[in-house]
DSSP file (Angstrom, degrees, kcal/mol; ACC not computed):
  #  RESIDUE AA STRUCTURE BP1 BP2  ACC     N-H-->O    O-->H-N    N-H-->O    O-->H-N    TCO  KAPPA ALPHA  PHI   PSI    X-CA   Y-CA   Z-CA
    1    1 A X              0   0    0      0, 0.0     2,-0.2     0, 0.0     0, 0.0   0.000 360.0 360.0 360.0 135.7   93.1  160.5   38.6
    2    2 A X        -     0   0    0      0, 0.0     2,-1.0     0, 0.0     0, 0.0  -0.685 360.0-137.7-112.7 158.2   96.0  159.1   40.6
    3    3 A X        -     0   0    0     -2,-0.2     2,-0.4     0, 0.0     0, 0.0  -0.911  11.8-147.0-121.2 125.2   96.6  159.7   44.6
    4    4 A X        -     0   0    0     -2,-1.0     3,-0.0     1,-0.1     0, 0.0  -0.881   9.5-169.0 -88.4 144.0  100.3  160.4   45.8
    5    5 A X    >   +     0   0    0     -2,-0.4     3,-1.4     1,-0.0     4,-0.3   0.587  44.5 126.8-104.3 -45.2  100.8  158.9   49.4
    6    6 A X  G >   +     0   0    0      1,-0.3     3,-4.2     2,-0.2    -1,-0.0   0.370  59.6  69.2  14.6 -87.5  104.2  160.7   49.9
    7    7 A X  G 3  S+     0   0    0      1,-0.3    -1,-0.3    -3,-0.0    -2,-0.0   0.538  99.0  49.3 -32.1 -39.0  103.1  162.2   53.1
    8    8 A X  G <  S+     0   0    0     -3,-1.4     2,-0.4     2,-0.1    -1,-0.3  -0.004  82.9 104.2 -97.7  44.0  103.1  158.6   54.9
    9    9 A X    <   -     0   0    0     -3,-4.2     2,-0.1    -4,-0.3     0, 0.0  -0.933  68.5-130.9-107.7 154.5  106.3  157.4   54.0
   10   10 A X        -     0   0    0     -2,-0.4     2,-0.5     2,-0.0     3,-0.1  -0.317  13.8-122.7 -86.6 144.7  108.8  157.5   56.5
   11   11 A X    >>  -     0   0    0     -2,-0.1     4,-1.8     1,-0.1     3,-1.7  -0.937  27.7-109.8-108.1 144.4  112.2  158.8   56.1
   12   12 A X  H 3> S+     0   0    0     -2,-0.5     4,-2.4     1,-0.3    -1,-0.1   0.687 120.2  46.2   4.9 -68.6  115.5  156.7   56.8
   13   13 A X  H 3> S+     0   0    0      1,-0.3     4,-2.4     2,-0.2    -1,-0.3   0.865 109.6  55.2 -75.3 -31.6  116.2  158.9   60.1
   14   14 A X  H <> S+     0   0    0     -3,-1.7     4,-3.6     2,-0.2    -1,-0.3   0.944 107.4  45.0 -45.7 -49.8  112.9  158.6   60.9
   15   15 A X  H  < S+     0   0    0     -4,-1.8     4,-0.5     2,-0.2    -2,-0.2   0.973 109.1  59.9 -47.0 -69.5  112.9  154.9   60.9
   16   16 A X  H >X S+     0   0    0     -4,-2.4     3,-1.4     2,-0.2     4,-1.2   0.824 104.5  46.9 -15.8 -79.5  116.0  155.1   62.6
   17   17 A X  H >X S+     0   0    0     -4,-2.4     4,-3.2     2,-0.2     3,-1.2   0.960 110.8  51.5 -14.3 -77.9  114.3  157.1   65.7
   18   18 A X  H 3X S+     0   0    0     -4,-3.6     4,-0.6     1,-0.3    -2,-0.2   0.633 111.3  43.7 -57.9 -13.0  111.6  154.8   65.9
   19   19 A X  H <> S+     0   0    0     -3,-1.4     4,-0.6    -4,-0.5    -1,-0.3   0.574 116.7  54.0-107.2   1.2  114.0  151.4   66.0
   20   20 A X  H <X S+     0   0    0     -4,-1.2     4,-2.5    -3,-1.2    -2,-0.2   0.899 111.1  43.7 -58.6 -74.6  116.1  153.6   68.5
   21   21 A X  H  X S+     0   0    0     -4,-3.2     4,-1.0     1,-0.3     5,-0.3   0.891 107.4  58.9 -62.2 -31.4  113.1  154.2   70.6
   22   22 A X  H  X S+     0   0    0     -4,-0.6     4,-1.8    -5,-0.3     3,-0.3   0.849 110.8  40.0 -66.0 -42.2  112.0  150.8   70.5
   23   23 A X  H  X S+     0   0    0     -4,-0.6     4,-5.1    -3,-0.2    -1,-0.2   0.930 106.5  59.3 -79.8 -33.5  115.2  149.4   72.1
   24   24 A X  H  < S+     0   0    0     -4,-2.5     4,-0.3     2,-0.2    -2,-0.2   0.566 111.6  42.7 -36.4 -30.5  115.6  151.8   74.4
   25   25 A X  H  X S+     0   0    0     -4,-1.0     4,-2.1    -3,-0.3     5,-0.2   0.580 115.9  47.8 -78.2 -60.1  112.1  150.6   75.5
   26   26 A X  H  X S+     0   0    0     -4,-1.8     4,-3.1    -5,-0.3     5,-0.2   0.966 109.4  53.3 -47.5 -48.5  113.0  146.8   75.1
   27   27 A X  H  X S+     0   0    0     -4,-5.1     4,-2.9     1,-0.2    -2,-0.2   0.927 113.0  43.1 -60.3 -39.0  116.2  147.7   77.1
   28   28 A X  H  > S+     0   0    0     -4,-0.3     4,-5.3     1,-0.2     5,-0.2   0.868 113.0  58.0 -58.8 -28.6  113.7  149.5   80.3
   29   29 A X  H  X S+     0   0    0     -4,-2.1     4,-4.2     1,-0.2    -1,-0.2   0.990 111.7  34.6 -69.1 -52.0  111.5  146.4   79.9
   30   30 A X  H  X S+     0   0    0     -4,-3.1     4,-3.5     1,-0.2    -1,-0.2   0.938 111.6  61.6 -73.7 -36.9  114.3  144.2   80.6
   31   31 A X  H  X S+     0   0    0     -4,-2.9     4,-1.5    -5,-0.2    -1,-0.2   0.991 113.5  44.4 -27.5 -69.0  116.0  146.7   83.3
   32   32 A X  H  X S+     0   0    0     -4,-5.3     4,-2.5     1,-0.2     5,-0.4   0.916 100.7  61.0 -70.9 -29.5  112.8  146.1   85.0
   33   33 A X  H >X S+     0   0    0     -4,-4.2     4,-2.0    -5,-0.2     3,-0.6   0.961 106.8  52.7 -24.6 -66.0  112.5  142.5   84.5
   34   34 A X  H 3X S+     0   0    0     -4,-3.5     4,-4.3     1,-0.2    -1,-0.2   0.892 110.1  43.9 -23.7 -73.0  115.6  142.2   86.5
   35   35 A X  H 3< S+     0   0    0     -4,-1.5     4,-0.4     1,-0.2    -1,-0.2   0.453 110.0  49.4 -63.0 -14.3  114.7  144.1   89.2
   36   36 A X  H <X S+     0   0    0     -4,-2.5     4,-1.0    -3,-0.6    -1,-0.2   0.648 120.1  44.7 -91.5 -18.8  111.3  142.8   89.8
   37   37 A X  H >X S+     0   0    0     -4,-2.0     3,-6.1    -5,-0.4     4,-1.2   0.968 110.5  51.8 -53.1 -95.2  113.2  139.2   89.6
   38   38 A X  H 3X S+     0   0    0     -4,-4.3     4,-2.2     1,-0.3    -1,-0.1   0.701 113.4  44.7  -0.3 -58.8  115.8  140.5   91.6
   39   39 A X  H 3> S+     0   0    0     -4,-0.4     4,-2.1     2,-0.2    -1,-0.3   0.747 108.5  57.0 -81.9 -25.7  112.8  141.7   94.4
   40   40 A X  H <X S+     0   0    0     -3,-6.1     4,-3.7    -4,-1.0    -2,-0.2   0.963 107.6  48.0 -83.6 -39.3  110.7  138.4   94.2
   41   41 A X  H  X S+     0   0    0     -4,-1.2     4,-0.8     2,-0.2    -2,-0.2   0.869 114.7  42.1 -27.9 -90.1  113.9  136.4   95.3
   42   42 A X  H  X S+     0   0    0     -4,-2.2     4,-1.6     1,-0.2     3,-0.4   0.726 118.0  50.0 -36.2 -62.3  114.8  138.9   98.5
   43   43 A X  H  X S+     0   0    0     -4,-2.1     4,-1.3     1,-0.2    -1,-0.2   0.969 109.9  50.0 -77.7 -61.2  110.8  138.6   99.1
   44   44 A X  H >X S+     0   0    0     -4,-3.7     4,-0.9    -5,-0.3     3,-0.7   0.776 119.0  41.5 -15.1 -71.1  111.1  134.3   98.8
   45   45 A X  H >X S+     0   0    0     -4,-0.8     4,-2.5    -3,-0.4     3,-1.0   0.912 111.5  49.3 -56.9 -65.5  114.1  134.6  101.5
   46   46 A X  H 3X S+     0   0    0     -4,-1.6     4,-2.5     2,-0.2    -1,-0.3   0.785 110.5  55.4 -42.7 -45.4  112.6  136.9  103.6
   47   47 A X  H << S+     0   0    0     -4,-1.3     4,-0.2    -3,-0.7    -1,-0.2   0.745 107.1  53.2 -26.0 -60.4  109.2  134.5  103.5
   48   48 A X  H <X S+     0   0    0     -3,-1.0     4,-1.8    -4,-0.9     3,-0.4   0.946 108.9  39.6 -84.1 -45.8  111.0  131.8  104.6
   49   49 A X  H  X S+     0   0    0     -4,-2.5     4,-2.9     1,-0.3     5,-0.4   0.978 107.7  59.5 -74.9 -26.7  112.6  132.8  107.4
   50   50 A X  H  X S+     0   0    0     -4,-2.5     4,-4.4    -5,-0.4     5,-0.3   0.925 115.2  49.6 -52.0 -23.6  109.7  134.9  108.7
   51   51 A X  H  4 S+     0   0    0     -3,-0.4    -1,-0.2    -5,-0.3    -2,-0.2   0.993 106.9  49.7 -79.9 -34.0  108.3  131.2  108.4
   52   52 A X  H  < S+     0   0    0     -4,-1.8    -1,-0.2     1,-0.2    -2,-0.2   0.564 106.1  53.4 -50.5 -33.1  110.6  129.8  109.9
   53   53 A X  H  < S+     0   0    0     -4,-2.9    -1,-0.2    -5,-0.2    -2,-0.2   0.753 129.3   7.0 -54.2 -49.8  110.6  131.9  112.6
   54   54 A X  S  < S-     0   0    0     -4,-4.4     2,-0.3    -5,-0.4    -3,-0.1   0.413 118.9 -47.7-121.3 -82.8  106.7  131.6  113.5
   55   55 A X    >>  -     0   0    0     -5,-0.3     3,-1.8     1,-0.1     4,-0.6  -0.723  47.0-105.8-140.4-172.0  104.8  128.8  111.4
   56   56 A X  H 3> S+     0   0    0      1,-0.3     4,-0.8    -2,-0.3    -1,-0.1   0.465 110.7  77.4-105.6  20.8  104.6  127.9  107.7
   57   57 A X  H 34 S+     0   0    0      2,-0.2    -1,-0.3    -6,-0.1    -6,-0.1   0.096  85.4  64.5 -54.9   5.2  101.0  129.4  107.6
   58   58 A X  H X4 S+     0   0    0     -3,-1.8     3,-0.6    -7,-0.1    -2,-0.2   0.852 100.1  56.5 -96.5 -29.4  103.0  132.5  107.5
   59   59 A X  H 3< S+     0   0    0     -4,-0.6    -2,-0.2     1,-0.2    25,-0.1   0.978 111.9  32.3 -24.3 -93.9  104.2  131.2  104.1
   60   60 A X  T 3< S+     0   0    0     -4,-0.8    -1,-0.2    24,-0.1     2,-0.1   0.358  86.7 124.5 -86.9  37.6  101.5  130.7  102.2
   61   61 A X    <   -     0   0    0     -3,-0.6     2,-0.4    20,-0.1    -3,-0.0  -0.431  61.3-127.3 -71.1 141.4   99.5  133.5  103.8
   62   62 A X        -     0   0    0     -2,-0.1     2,-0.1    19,-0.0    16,-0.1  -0.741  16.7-134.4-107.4 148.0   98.3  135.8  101.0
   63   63 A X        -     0   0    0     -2,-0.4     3,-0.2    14,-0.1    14,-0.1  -0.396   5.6-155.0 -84.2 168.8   99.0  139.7  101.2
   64   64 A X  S    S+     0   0    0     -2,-0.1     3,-0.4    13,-0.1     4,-0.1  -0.305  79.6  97.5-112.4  20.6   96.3  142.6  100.5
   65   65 A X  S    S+     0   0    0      1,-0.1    -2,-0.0     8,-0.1     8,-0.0   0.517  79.5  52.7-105.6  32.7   98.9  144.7   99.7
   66   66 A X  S >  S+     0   0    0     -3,-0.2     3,-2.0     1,-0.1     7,-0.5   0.145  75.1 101.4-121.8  23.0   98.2  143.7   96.0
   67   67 A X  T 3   +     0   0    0     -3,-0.4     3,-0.4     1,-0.2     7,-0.1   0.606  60.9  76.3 -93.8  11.2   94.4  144.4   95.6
   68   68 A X  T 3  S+     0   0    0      1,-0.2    -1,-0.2    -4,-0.1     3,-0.1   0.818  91.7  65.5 -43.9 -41.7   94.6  147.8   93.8
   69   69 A X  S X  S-     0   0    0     -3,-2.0     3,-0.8     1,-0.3     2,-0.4   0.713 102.1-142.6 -52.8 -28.1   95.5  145.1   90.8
   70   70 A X  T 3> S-     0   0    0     -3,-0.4     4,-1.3    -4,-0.3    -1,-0.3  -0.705  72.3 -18.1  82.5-150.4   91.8  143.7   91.1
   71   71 A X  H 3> S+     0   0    0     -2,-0.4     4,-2.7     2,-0.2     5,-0.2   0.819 137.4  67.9 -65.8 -23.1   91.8  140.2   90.7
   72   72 A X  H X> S+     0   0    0     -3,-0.8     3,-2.2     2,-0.2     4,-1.7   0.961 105.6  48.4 -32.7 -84.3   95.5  140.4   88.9
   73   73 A X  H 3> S+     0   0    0     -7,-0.5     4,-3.1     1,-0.3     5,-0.3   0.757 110.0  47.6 -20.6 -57.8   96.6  141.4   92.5
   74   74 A X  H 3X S+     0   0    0     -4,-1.3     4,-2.6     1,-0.2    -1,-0.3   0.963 115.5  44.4 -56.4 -36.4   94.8  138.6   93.9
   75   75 A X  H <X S+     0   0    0     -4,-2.7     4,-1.3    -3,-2.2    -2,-0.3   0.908 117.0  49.1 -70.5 -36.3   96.3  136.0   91.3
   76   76 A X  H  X S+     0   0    0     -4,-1.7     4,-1.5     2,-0.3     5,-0.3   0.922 104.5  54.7 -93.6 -42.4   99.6  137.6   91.9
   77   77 A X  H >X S+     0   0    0     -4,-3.1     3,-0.7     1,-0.3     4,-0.5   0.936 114.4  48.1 -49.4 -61.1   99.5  137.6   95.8
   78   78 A X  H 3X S+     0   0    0     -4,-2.6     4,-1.1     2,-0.3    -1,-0.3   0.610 102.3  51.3 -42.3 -37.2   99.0  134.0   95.4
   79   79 A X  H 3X S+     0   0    0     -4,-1.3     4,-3.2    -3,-0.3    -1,-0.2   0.721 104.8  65.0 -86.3 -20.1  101.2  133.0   93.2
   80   80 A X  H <X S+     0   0    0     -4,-1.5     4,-0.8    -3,-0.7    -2,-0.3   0.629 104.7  47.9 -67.3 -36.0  104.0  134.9   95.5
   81   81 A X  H  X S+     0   0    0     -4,-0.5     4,-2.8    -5,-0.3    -2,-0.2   0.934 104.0  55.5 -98.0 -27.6  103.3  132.7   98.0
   82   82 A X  H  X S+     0   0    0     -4,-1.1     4,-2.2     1,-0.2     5,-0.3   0.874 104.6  58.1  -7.1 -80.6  103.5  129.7   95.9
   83   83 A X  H  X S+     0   0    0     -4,-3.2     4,-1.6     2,-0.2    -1,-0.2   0.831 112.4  37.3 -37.8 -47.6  107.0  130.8   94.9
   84   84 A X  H  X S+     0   0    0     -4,-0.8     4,-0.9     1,-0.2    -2,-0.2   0.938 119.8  48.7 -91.2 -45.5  108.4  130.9   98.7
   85   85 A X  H  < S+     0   0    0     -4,-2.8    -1,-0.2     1,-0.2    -2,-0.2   0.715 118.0  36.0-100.3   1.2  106.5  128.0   99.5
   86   86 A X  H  < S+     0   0    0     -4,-2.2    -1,-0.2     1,-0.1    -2,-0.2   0.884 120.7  52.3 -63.2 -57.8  107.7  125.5   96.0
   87   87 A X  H  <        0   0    0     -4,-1.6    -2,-0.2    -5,-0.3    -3,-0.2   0.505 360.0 360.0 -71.6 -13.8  110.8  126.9   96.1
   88   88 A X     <        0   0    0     -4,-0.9    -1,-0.3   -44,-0.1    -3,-0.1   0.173 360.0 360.0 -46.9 360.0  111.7  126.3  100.0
């Protein structure tokens, strides 16, 4: 007795679809890359002068407006401040 598989082979246009959706996906990933790039600069700048303004503990002061993340959040909060204050 033999088994036919037919049923999971793919067709061309199918293939086709799926490497479609799959750059299309690459392409959002990188969109957002940008923009989240883009948003840690302007938050760096902003950083510095707010530090500049009152004292460089405002620098490497860590936010809670990332602890929805869990400890991510924390890691990430931190590492934002890092940024402003390396990069100064």
């Amino acid at each position: 007795m033999t088994l036919q598989i037919d049923s999971l082979a793919i067709t061309a246009d199918e293939a086709r679809t799926h490497d479609t959706q799959i750059d299309q996906l690459d392409e959002q990933v990188a969109a957002l890359d940008a923009d989240i790039l883009g948003a840690i600069e302007l938050r760096t700048e902003l950083v510095r002068k707010l530090a500049a303004a009152t004292s460089d503990a405002a620098i490497t002061a860590e936010t809670s407006a990332y602890e929805d993340l869990g400890s991510d959040g924390s890691a990430f909060s931190r590492m934002l401040a890092r940024i402003a204050s390396v990069a100064r």
